[in-house]
C-alpha positions as protocol buffer text, in pm:
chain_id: "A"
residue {
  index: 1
  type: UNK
  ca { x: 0 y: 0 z: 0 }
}
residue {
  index: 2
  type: UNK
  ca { x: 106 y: 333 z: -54 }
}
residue {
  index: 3
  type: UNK
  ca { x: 140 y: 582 z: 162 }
}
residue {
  index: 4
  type: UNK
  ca { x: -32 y: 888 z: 95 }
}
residue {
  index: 5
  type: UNK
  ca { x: 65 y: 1109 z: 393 }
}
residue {
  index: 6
  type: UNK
  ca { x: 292 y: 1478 z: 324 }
}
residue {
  index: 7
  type: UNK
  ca { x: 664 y: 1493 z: 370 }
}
residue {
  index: 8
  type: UNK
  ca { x: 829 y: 1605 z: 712 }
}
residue {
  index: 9
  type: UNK
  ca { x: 941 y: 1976 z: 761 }
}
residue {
  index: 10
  type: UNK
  ca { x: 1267 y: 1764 z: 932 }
}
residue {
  index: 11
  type: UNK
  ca { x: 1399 y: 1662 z: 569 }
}
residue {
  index: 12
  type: UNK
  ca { x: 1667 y: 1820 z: 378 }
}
residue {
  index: 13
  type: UNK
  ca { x: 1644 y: 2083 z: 86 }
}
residue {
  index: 14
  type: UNK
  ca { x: 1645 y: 1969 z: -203 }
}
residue {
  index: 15
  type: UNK
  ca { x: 2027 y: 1925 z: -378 }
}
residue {
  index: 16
  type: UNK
  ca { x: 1995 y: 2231 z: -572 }
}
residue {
  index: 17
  type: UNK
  ca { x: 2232 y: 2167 z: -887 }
}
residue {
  index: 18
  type: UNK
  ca { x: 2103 y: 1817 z: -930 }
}
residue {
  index: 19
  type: UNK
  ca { x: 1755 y: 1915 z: -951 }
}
residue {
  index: 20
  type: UNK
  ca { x: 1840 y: 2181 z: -1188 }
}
residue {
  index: 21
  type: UNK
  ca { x: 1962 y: 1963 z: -1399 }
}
residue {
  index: 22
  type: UNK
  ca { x: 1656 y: 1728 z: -1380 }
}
residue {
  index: 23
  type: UNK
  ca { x: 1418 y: 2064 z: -1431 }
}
residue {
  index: 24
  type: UNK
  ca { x: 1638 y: 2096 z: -1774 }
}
residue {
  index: 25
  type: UNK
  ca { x: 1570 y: 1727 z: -1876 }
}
residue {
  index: 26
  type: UNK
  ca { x: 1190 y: 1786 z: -1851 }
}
residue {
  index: 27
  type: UNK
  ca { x: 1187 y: 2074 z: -2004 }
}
residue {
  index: 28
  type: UNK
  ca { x: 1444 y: 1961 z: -2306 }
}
residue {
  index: 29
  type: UNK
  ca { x: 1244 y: 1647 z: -2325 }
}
residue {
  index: 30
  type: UNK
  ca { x: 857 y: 1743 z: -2258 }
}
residue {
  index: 31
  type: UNK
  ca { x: 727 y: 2028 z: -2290 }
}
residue {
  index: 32
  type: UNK
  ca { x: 390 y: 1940 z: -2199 }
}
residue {
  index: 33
  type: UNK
  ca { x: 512 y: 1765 z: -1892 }
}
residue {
  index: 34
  type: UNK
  ca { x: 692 y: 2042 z: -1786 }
}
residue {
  index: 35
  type: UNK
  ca { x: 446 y: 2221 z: -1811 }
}
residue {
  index: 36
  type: UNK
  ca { x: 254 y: 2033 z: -1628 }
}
residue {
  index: 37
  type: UNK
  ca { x: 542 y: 2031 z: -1333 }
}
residue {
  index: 38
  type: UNK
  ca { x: 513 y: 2408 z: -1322 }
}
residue {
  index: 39
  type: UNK
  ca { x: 180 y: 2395 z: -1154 }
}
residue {
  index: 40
  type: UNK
  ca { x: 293 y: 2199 z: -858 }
}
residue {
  index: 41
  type: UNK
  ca { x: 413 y: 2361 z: -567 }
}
residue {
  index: 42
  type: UNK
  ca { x: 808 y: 2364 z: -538 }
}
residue {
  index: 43
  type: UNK
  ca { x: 899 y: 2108 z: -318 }
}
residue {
  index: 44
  type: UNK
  ca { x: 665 y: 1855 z: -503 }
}
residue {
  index: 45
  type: UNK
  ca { x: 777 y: 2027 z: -862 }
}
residue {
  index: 46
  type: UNK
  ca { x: 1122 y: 1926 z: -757 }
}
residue {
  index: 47
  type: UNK
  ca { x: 1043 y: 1557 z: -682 }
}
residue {
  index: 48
  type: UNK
  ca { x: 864 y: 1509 z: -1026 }
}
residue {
  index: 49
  type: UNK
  ca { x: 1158 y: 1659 z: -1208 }
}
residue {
  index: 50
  type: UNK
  ca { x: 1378 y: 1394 z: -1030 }
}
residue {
  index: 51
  type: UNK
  ca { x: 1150 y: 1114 z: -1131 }
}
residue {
  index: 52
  type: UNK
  ca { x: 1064 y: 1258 z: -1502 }
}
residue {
  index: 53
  type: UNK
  ca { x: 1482 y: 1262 z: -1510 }
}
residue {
  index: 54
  type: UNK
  ca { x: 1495 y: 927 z: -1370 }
}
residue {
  index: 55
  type: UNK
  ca { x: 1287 y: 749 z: -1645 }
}
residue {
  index: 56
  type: UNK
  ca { x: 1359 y: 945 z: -1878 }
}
residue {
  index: 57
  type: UNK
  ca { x: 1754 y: 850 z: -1825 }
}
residue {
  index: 58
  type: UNK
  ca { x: 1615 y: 468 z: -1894 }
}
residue {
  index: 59
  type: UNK
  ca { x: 1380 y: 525 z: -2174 }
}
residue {
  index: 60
  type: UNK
  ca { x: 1715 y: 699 z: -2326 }
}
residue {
  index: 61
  type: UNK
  ca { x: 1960 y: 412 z: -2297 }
}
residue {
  index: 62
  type: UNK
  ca { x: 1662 y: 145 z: -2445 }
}
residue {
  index: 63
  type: UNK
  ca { x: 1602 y: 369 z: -2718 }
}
residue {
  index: 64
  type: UNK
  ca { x: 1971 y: 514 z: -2814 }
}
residue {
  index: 65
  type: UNK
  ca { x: 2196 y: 224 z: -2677 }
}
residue {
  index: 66
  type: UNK
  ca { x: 2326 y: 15 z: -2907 }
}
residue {
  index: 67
  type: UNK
  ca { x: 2228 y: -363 z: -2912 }
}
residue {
  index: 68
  type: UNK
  ca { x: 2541 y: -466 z: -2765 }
}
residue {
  index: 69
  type: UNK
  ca { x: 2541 y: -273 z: -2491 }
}
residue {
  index: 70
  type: UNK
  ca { x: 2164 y: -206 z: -2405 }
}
residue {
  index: 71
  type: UNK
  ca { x: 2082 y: -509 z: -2153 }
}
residue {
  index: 72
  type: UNK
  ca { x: 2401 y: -398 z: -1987 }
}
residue {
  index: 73
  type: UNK
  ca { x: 2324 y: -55 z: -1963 }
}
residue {
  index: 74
  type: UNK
  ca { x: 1916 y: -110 z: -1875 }
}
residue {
  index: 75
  type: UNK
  ca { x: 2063 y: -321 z: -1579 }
}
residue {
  index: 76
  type: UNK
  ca { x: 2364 y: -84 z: -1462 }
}
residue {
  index: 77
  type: UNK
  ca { x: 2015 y: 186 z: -1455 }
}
residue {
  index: 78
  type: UNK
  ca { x: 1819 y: -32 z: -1210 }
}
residue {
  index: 79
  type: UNK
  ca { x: 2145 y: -68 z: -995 }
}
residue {
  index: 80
  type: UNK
  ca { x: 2148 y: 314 z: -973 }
}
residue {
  index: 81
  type: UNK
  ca { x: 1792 y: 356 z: -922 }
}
residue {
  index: 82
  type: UNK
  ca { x: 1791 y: 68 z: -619 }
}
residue {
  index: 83
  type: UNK
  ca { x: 2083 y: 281 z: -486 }
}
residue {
  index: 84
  type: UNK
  ca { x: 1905 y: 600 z: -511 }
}
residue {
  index: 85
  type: UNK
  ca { x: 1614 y: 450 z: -317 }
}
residue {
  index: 86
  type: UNK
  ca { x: 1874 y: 319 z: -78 }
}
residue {
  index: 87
  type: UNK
  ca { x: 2022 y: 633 z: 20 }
}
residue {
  index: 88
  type: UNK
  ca { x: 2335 y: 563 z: -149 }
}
residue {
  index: 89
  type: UNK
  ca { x: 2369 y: 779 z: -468 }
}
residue {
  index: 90
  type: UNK
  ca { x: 2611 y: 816 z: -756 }
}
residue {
  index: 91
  type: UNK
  ca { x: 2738 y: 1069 z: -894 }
}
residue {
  index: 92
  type: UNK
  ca { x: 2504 y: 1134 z: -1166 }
}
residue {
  index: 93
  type: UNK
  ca { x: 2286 y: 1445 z: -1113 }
}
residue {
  index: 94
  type: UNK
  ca { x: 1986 y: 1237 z: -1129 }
}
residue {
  index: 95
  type: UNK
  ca { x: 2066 y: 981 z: -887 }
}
residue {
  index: 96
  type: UNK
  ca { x: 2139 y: 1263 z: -645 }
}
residue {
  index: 97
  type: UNK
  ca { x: 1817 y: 1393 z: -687 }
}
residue {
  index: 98
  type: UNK
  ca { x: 1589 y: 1105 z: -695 }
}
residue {
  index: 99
  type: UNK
  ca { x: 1755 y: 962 z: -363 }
}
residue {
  index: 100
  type: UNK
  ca { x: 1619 y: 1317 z: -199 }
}
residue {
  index: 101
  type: UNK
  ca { x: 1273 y: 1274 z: -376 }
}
residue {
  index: 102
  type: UNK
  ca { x: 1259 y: 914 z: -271 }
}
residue {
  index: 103
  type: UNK
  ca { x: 1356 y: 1005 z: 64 }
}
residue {
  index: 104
  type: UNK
  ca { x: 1095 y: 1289 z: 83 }
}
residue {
  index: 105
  type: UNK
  ca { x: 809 y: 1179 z: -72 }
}
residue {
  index: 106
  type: UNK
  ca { x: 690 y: 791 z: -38 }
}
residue {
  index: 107
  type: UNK
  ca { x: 756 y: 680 z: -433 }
}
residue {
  index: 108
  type: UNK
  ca { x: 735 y: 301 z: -468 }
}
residue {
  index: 109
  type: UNK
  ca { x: 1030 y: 142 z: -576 }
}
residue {
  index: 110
  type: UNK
  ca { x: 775 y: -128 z: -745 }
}
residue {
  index: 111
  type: UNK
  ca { x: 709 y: 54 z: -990 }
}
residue {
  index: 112
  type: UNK
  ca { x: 1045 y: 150 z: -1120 }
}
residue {
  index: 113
  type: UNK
  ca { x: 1105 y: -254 z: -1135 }
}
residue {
  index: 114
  type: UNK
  ca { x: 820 y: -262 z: -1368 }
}
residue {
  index: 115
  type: UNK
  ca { x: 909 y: 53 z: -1552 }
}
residue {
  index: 116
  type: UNK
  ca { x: 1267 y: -172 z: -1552 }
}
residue {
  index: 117
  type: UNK
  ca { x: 1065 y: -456 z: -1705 }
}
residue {
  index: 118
  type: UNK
  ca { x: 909 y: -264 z: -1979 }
}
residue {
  index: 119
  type: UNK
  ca { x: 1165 y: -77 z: -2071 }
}
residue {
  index: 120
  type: UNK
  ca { x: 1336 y: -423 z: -2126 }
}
residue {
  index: 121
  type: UNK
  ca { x: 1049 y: -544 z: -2345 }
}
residue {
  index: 122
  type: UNK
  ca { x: 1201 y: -321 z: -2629 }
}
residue {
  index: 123
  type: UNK
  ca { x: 1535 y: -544 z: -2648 }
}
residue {
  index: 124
  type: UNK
  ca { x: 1549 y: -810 z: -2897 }
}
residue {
  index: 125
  type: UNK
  ca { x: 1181 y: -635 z: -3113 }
}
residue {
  index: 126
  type: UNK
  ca { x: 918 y: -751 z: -2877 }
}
residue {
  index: 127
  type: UNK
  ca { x: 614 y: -901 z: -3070 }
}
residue {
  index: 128
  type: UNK
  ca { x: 276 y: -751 z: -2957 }
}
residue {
  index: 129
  type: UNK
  ca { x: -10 y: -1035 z: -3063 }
}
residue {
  index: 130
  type: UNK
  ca { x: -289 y: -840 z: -2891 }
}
residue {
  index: 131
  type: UNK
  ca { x: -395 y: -564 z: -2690 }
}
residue {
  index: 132
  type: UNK
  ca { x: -308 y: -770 z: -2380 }
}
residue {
  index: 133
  type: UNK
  ca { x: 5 y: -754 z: -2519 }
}
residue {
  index: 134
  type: UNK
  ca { x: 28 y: -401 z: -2595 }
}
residue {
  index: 135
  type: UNK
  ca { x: -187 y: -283 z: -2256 }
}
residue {
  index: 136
  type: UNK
  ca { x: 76 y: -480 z: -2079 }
}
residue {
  index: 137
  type: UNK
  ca { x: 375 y: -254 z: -2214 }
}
residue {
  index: 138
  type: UNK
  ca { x: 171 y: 65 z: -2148 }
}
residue {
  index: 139
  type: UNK
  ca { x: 135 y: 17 z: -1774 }
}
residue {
  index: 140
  type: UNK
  ca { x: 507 y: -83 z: -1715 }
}
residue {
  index: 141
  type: UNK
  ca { x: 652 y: 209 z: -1926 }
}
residue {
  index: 142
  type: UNK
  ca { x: 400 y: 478 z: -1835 }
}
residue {
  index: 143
  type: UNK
  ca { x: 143 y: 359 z: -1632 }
}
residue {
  index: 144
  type: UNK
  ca { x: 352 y: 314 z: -1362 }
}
residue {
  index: 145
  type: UNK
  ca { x: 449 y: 663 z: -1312 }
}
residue {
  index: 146
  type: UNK
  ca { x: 124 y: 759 z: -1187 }
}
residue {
  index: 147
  type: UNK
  ca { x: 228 y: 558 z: -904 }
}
residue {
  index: 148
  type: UNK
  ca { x: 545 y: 757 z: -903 }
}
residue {
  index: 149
  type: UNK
  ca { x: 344 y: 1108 z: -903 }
}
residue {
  index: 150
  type: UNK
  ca { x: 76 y: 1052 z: -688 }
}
residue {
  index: 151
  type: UNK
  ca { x: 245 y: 1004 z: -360 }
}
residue {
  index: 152
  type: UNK
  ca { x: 419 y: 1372 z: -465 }
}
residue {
  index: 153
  type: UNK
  ca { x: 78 y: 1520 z: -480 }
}
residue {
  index: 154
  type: UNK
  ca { x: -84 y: 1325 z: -193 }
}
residue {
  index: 155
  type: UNK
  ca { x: -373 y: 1179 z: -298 }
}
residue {
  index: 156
  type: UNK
  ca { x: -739 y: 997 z: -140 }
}
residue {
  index: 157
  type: UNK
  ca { x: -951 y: 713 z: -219 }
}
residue {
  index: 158
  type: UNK
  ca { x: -653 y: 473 z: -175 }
}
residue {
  index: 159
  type: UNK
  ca { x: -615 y: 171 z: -446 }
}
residue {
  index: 160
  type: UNK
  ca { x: -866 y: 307 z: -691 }
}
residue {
  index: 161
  type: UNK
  ca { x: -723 y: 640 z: -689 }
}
residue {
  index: 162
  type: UNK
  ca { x: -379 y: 463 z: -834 }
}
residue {
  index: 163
  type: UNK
  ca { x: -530 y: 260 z: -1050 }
}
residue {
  index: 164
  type: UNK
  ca { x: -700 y: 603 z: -1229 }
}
residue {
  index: 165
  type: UNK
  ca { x: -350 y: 742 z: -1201 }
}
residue {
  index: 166
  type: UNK
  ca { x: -218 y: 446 z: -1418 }
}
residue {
  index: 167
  type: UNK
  ca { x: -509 y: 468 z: -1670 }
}
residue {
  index: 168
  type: UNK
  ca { x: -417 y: 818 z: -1762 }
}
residue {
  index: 169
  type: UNK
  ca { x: -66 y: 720 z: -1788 }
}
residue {
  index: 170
  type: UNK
  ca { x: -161 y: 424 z: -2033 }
}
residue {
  index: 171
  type: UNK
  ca { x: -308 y: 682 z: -2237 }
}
residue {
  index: 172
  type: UNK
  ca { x: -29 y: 897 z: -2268 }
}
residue {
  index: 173
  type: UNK
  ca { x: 187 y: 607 z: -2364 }
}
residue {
  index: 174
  type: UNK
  ca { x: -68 y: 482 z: -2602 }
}
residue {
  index: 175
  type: UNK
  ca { x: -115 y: 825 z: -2747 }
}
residue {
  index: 176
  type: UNK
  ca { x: 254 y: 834 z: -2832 }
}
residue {
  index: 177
  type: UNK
  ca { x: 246 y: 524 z: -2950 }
}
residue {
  index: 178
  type: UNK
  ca { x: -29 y: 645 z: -3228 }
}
residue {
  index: 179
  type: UNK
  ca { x: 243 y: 940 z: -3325 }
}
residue {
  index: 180
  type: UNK
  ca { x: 536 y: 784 z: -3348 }
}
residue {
  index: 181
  type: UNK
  ca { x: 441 y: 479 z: -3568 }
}
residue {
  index: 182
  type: UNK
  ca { x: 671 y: 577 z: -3859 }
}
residue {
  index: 183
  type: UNK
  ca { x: 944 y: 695 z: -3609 }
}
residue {
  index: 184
  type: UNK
  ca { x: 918 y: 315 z: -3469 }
}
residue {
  index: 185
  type: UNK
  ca { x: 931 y: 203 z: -3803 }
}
residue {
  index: 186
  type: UNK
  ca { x: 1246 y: 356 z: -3864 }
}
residue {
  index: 187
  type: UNK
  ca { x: 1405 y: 129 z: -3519 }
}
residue {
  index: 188
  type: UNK
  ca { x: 1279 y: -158 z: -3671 }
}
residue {
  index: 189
  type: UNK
  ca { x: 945 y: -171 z: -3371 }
}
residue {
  index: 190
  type: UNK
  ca { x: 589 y: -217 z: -3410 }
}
residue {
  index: 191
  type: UNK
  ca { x: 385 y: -179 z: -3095 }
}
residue {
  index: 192
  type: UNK
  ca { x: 19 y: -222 z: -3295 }
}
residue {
  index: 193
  type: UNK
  ca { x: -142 y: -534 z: -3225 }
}
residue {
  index: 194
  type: UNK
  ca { x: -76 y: -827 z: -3461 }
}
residue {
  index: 195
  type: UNK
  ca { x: -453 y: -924 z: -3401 }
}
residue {
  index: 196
  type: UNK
  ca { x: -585 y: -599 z: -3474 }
}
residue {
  index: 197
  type: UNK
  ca { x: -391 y: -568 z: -3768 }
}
residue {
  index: 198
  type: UNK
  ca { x: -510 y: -864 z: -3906 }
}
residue {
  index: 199
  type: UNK
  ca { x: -838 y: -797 z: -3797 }
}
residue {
  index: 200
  type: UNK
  ca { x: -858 y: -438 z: -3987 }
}
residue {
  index: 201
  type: UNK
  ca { x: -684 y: -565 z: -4253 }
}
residue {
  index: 202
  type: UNK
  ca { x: -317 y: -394 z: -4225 }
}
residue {
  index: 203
  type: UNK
  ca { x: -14 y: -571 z: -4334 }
}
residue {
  index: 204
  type: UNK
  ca { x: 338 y: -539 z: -4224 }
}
residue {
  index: 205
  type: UNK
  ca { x: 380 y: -421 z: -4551 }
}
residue {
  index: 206
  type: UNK
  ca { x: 146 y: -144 z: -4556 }
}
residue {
  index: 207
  type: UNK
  ca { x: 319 y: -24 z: -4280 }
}
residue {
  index: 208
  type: UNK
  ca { x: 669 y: -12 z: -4454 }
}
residue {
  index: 209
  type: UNK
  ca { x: 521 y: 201 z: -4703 }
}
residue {
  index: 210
  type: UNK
  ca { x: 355 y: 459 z: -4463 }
}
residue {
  index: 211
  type: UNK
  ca { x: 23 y: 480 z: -4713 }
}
residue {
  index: 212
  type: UNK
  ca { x: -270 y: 567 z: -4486 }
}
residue {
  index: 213
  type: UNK
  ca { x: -513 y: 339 z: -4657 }
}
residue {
  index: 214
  type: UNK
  ca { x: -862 y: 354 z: -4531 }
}
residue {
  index: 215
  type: UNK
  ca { x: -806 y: 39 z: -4336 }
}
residue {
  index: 216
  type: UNK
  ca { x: -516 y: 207 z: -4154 }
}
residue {
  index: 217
  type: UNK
  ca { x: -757 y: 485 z: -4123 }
}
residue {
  index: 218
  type: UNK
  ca { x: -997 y: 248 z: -3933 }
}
residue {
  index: 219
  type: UNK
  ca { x: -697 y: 91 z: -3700 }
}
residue {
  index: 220
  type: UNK
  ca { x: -580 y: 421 z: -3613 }
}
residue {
  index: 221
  type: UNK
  ca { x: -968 y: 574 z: -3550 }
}
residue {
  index: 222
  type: UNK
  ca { x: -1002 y: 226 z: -3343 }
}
residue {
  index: 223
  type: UNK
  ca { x: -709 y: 285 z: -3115 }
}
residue {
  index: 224
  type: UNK
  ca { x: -774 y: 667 z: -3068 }
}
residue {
  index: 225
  type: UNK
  ca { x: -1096 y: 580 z: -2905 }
}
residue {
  index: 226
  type: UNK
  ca { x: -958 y: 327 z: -2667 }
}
residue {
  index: 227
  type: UNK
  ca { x: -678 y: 581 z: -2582 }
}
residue {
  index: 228
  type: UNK
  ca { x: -987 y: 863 z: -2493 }
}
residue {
  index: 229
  type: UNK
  ca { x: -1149 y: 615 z: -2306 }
}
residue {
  index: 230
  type: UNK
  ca { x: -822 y: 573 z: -2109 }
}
residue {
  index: 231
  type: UNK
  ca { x: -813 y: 934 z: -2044 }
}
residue {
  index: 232
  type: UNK
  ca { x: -1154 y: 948 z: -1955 }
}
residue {
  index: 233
  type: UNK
  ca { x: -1077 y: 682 z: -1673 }
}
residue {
  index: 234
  type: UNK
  ca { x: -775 y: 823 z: -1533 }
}
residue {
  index: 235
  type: UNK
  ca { x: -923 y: 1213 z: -1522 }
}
residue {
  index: 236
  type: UNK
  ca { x: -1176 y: 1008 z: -1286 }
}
residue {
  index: 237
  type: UNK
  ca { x: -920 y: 1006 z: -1031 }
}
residue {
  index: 238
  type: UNK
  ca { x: -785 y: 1368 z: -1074 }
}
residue {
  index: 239
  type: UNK
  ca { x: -1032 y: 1554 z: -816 }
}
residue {
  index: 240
  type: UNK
  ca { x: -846 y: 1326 z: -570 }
}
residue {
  index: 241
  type: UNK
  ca { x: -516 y: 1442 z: -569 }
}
residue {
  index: 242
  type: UNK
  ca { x: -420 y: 1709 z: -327 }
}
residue {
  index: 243
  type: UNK
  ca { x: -358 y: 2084 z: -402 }
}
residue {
  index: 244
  type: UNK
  ca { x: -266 y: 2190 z: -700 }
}
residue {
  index: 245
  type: UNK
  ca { x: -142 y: 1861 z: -838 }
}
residue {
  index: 246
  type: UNK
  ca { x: -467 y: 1833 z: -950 }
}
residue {
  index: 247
  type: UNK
  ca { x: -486 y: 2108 z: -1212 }
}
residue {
  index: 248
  type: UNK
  ca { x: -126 y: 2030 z: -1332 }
}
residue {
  index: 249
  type: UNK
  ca { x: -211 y: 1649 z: -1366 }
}
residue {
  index: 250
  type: UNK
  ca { x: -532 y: 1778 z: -1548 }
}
residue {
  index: 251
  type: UNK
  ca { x: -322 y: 2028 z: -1827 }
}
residue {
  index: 252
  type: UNK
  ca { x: -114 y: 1768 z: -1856 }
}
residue {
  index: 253
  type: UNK
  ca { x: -342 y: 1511 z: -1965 }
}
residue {
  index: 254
  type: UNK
  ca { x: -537 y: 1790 z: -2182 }
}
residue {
  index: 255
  type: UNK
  ca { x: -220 y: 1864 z: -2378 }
}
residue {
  index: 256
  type: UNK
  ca { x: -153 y: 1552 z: -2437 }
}
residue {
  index: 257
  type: UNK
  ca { x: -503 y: 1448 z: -2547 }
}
residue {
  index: 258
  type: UNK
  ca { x: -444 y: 1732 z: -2777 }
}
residue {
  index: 259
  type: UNK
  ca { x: -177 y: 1476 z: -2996 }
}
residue {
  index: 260
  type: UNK
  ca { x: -507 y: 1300 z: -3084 }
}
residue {
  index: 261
  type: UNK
  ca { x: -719 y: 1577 z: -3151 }
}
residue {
  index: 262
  type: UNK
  ca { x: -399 y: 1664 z: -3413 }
}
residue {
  index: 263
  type: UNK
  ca { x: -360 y: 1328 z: -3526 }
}
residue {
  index: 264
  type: UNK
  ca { x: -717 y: 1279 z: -3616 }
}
residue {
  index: 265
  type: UNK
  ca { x: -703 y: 1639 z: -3840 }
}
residue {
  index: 266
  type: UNK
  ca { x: -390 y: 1512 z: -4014 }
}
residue {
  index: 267
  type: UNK
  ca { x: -632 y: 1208 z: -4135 }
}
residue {
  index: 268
  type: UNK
  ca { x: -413 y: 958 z: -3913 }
}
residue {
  index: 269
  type: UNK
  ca { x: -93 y: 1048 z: -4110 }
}
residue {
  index: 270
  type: UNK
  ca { x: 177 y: 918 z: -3857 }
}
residue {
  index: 271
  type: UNK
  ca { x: 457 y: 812 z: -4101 }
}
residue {
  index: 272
  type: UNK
  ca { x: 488 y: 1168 z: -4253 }
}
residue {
  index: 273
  type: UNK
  ca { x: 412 y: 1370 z: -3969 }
}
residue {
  index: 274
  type: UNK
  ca { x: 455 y: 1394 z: -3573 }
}
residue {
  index: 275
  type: UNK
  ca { x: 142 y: 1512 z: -3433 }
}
residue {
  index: 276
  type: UNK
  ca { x: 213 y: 1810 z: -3218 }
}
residue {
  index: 277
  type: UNK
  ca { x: -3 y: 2046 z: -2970 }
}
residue {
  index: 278
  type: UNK
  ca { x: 164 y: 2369 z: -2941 }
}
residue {
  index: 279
  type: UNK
  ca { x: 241 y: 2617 z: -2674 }
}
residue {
  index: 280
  type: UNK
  ca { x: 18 y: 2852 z: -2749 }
}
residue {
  index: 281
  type: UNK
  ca { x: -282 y: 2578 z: -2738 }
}
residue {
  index: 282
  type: UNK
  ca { x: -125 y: 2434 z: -2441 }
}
residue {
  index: 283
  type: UNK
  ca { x: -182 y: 2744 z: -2255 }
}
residue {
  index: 284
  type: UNK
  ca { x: -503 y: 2811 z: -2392 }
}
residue {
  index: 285
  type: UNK
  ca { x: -625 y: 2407 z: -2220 }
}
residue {
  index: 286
  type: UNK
  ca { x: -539 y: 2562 z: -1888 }
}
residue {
  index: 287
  type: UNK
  ca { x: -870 y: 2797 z: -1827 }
}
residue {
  index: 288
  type: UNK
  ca { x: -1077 y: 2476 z: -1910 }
}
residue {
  index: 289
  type: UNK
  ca { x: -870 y: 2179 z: -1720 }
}
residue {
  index: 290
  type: UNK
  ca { x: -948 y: 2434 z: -1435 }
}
residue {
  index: 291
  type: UNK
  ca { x: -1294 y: 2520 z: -1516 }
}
residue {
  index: 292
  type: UNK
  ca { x: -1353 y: 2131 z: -1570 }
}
residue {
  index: 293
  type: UNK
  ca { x: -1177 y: 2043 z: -1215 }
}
residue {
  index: 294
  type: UNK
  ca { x: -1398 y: 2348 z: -1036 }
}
residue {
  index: 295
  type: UNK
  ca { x: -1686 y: 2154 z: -1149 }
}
residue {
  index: 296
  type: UNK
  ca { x: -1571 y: 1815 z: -1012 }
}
residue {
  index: 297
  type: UNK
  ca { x: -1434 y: 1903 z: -627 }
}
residue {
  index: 298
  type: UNK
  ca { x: -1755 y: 2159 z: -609 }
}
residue {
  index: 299
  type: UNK
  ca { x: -1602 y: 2504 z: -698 }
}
């Protein structure tokens, strides 16, 4: 179970440089997450820089690493991130920084060990046969950090408050999924369902020649609604977060939803364009994720 009480005024400051540098990871790395982050209060905006940093330092080395040295490297990761956890970190910026977040804020070290797990499912061209499959992935590479983010907020209604956290973060992950499927193509990955593939028709072929067909159409229009319906389960759990976690969890997942909205105007064209929200439409979410959350707690 996690804990879902406030950190002590008796532990240390945050280590200033290494959070810095975590603050410049988000940012350099996700916008709309860091914009998100902003909205938190500082102590808590400092403890989901160190654990944006933190994944993001794993999802690097499985996606950049070559294929000699990835396993290696995934591994030598989870050894630093046990060490954080443990009290004992190295030298690296972010381990620094997510040893004072973990020692701050109750973050389960679960669900970096599944985050480890997932991010090991893209070694060696994992086949995805179904959605089981693919839903699987989604929780252990982004699910999972709503269990990471909710203790830094503080959260009620216990188990089925996390399990709305990790909906909306199976939506983000499926929503990038659905904009990056030529950039996967490129690594040599497919994360669409072999079963819904077949079922709509798509080949592997079709796919290496980035034509949206109206089949593809169909696949893509298929998994876009499962990914709203995602986000429509995890913004269930938003009103219970504490303070002002919930409106930046709420922009968040409105800016990201946004990649849809694009996605669906480019007519599901995701081999010859990245769907994009952009800053000035991120902004312009903010009035209604607030207006939406006024309505839900009771003004």
């Amino acid at each position: 179970m996690i804990k879902t009480s406030l950190p002590s005024s008796h532990n240390p400051a945050a280590p200033v440089q290494a959070v810095a540098y975590c603050r410049d990871v988000t940012r350099d790395h996700s916008k709309t997450f860091f914009l998100g982050s902003r909205l938190f209060p500082m102590q808590q905006r400092q403890a989901v820089w160190a654990v944006y940093a933190a994944c993001r330092t794993g999802d690097d080395i499985a996606d950049e690493s070559t294929a000699d040295s990835v396993s290696a490297e995934l591994d030598a990761w989870w050894n630093r991130i046990q060490s954080a956890f443990a009290g004992r970190p190295g030298p690296d910026p972010v381990d620094a920084a997510l040893a004072w977040a973990a020692g701050t804020y109750p973050i389960p070290l679960s669900a970096f060990a599944e985050l480890h797990d997932g991010l090991r499912m893209d070694l060696g061209r994992h086949v995805y046969r179904d959605m089981d499959d693919l839903t699987l992935y989604c929780r252990r590479v982004a699910g999972v950090i709503g269990f990471m983010i909710a203790p830094v907020s503080g959260f009620s209604g216990g188990e089925k408050t996390l399990q709305h956290a990790l909906m909306l973060g199976q939506a983000m992950q499926l929503t990038n999924i659905l904009r990056d499927v030529g950039e996967d193509l490129t690594r040599g990955r497919v994360y669409l369902p072999q079963s819904l593939l077949s079922e709509y028709g798509v080949t592997p072929a079709d796919l290496e020649r980035g034509v949206v067909t109206p089949e593809y159409r169909a696949l893509m229009a298929h998994l876009c609604a499962l990914a709203r319906n995602w986000y429509a389960e995890g913004r269930a759990g938003i009103p219970c977060l504490h303070g002002s976690a919930r409106l930046a969890v709420a922009t968040a997942a409105r800016a990201y939803e946004g990649i849809l909205d694009d996605l669906e105007r480019a007519g599901y064209d995701n081999f010859n364009r990245r769907a994009y929200v952009s800053g000035t439409r991120k902004l312009l979410m903010l009035p209604r994720a607030w207006w939406e959350l006024r309505g839900a707690v009771g003004g």
